[in-house]
C-alpha positions in Angstrom: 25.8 9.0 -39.4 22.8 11.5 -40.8 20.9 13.3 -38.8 17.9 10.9 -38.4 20.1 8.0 -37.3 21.9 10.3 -34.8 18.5 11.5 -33.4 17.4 8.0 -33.3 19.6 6.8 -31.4 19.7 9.7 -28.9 16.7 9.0 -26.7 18.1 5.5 -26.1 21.0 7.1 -24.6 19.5 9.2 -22.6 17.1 6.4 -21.0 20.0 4.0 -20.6 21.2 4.8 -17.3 17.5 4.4 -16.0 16.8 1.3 -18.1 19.9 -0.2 -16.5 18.6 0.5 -13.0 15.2 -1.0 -13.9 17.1 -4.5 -15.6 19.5 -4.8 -12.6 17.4 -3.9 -9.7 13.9 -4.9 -11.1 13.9 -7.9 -14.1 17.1 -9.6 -12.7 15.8 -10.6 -9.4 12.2 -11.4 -11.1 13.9 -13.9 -12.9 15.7 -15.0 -10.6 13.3 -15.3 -8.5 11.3 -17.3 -10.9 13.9 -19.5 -11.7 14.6 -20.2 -7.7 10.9 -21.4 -7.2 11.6 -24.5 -9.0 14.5 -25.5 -7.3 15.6 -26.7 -3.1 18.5 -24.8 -2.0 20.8 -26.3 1.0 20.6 -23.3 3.8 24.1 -22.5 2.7 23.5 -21.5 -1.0 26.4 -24.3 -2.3 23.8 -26.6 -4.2 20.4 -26.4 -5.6 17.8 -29.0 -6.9 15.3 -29.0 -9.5 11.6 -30.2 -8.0 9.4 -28.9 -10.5 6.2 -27.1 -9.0 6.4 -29.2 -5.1 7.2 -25.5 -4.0 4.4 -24.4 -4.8 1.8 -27.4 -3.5 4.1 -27.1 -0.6 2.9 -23.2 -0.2 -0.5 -23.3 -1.6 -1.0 -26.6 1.4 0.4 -24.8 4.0 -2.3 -23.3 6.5 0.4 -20.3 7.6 0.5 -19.3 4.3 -3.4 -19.0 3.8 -3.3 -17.3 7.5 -1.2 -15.0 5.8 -3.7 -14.4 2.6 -6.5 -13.7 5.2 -5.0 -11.4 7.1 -3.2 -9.0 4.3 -6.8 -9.5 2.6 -8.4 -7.9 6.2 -5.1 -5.4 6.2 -5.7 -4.1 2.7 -9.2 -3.9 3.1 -8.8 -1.6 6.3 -5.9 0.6 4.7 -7.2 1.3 1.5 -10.5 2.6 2.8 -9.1 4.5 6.0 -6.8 5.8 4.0 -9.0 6.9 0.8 -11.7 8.0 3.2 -10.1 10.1 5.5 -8.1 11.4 2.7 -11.1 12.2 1.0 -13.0 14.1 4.2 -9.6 16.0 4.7 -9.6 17.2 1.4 -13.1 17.8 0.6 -12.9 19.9 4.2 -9.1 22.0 2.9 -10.6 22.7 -0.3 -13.3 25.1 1.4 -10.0 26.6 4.1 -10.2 30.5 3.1 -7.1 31.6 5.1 -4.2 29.6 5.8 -5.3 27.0 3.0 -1.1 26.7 1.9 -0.2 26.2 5.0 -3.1 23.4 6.0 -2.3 21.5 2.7 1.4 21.7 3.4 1.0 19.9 7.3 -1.8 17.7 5.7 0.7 16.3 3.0 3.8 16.0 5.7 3.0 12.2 6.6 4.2 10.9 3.3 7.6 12.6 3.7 8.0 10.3 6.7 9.6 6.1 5.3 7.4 3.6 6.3 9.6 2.1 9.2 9.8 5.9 10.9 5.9 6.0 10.7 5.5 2.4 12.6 8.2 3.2 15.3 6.5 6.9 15.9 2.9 4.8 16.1 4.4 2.2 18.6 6.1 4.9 20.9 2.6 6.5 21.0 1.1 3.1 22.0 4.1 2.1 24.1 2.7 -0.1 26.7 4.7 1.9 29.5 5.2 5.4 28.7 3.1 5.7 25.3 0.8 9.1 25.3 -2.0 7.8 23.4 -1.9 4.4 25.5 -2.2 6.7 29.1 -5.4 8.4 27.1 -6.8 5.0 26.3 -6.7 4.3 29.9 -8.3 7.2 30.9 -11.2 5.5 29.4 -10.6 2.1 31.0 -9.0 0.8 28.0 -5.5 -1.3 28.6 -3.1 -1.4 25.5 -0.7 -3.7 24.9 -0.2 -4.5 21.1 2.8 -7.1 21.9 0.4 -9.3 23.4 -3.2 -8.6 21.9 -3.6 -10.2 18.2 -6.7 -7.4 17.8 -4.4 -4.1 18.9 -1.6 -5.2 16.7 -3.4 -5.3 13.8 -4.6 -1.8 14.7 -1.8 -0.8 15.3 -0.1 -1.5 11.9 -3.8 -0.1 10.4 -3.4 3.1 12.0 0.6 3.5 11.2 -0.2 2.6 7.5 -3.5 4.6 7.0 -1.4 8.0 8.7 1.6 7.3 6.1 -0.7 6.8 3.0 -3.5 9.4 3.9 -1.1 12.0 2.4 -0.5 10.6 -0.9 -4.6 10.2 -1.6 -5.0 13.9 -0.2 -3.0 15.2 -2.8 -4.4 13.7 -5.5 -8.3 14.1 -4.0 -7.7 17.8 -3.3 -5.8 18.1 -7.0 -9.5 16.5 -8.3 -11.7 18.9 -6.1 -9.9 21.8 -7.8 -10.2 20.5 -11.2 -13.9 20.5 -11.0 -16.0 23.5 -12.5 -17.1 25.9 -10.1 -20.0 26.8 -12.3 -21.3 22.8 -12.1 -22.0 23.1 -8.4 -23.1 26.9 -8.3 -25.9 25.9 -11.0 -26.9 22.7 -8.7 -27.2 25.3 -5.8 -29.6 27.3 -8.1 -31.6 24.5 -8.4 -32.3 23.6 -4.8 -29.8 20.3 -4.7 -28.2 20.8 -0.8 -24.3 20.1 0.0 -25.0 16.1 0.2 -26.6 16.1 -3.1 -24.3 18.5 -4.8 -21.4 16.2 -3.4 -22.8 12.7 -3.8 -24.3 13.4 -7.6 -21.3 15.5 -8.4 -18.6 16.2 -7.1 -17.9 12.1 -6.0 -19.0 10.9 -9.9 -15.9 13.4 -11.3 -13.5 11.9 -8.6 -14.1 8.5 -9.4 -11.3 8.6 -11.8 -8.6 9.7 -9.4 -10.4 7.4 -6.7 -9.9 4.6 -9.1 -6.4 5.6 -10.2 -5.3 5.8 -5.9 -7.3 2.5 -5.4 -4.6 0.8 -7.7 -2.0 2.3 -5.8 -3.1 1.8 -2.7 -3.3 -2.1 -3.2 -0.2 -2.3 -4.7 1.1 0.0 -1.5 -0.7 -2.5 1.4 0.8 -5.2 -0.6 4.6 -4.2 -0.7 5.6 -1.0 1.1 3.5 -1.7 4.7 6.6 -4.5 5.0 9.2 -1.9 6.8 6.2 -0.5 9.0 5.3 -3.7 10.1 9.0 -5.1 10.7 9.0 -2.4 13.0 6.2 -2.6 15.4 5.2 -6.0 15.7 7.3 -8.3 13.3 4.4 -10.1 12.3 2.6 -10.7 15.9 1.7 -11.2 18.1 0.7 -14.9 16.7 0.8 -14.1 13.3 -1.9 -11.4 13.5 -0.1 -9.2 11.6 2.3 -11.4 9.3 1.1 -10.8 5.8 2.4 -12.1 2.4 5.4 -10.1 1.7 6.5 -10.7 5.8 5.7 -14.3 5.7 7.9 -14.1 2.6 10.7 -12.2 4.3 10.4 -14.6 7.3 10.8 -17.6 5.3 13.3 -16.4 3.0 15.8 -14.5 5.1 15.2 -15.9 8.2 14.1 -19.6 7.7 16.2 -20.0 4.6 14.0 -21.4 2.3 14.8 -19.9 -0.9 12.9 -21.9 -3.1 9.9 -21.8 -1.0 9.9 -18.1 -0.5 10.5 -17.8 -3.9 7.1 -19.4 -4.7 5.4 -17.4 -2.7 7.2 -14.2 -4.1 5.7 -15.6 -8.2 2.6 -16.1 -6.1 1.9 -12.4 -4.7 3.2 -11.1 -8.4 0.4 -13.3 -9.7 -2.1 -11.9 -6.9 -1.0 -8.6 -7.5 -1.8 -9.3 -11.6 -4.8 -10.8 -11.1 -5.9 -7.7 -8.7 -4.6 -5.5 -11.3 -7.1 -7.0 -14.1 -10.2 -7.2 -11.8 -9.7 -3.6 -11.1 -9.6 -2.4 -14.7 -12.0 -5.0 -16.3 -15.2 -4.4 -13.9 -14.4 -1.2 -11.4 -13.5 0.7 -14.4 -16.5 0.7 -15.7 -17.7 2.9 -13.0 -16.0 5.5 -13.5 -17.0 8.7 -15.4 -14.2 10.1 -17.5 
């Protein structure tokens, strides 16, 4: 073997281990779970049958699962902006911290250590009806808390457990952005008379816009998938259904109702969504930005 063929094939060895986690773990079940959406399974796995696309005008004509489409549409909307915005305020107001700055960044960036399902089950203890701390401070103000029962305060309550978990991960890369952006740009606009709003609305938020684009694609992709563990864990999709989005409603009719072929569907469906997202955000948001 010469020395080009031998360095040739090097870099495939060294990327097999991870391309064999991505085949078994990632493009296995995808087509499998293509392939089960056009087939009924007996709730016992021994036989399947083919049935074309009838799982999908089965989903697509079922009012649960466009229940489900409205509210992970509301969901995203709320996490994706609490998250990006309150990100954004925390890291505009760390990048001016003097003293202590290290130690600010490192508590502000401690949330997205914590998994999803710890997040929700420290936000419902907080809440607990009964001996939660922020639920007693609610009631202080005559406000009574009970997210098991109230459609409205379980959806805030999933909000609020996703938005802490996901603030950390836009921080980083906001305060990253602030620090990347020329000093001398914003002294020069302070010359010329332009006030904090000004400086920050016509420059420093136009030289963001591509890390706020860049975290706006992650955070759909993280409302869509990885809220699933948070929400399994506080309300399991209630009270009502107030909080089952696509991937639970999924879950629920997959693992639980045992329709395989169904949640299958639904599973090609939210990959579709999730392309479809994808290409919206890159054809006509990234226009806006200002590289």
């Amino acid at each position: 073997m010469t020395t080009f063929e031998r360095h040739s094939v090097t870099p495939w060895l060294l990327l097999a281990p991870q391309l064999a986690v991505v085949a078994i773990f990632f493009f296995w079940p995808a087509a499998e779970s293509l392939r089960q959406a056009f087939y009924v399974q007996d709730a016992f796995g021994l036989g399947e049958r083919f049935v074309g696309l009838a799982n999908f005008q089965h989903v697509l004509s079922s009012p649960g699962y466009w229940h489900a489409f409205g509210v992970t549409a509301l969901f995203s909307l709320l996490v994706a902006a609490g998250a990006m915005g309150l990100a954004l305020l925390l890291a505009v107001l760390a990048d001016r911290v003097l003293h202590g700055a290290r130690l600010y960044r490192v508590l502000l960036t401690w949330p997205y250590a914590v998994a999803p399902a710890v997040a929700g089950l420290l936000w419902l203890f907080m809440f607990d009806p009964v001996l939660g701390v922020l639920t007693h401070a609610l009631g202080v103000f005559g406000v009574h808390w009970d997210a098991q029962l109230d459609p409205g305060q379980a959806l805030a309550l999933v909000v609020i457990a996703s938005i802490w978990q996901q603030m950390s991960y836009n921080f980083v890369f906001f305060l990253a952005g602030l620090q990347m952006i020329p000093a001398s740009l914003l002294e020069a606009a302070a010359i010329d008379g332009a006030g904090p709003f000004r400086r920050f609305f016509g420059i420093t938020l136009p030289l963001l816009s591509p890390t706020a684009f860049f975290l706006l694609v992650m955070n759909s992709v993280y409302v869509l998938f990885e809220t699933f563990a948070t929400i399994d864990n506080t309300t399991l999709g209630g009270p009502g259904g107030a909080t089952r989005t696509l991937v639970y409603k999924l879950y629920e009719d997959g693992f639980v109702g045992r329709d395989l072929g169904g949640s299958s569907a639904q599973s090609v469906l939210l990959m579709l969504l999730v392309g479809v997202l994808t290409f919206i955000q890159f054809r006509y948001l990234e226009r806006r930005v200002a590289y």
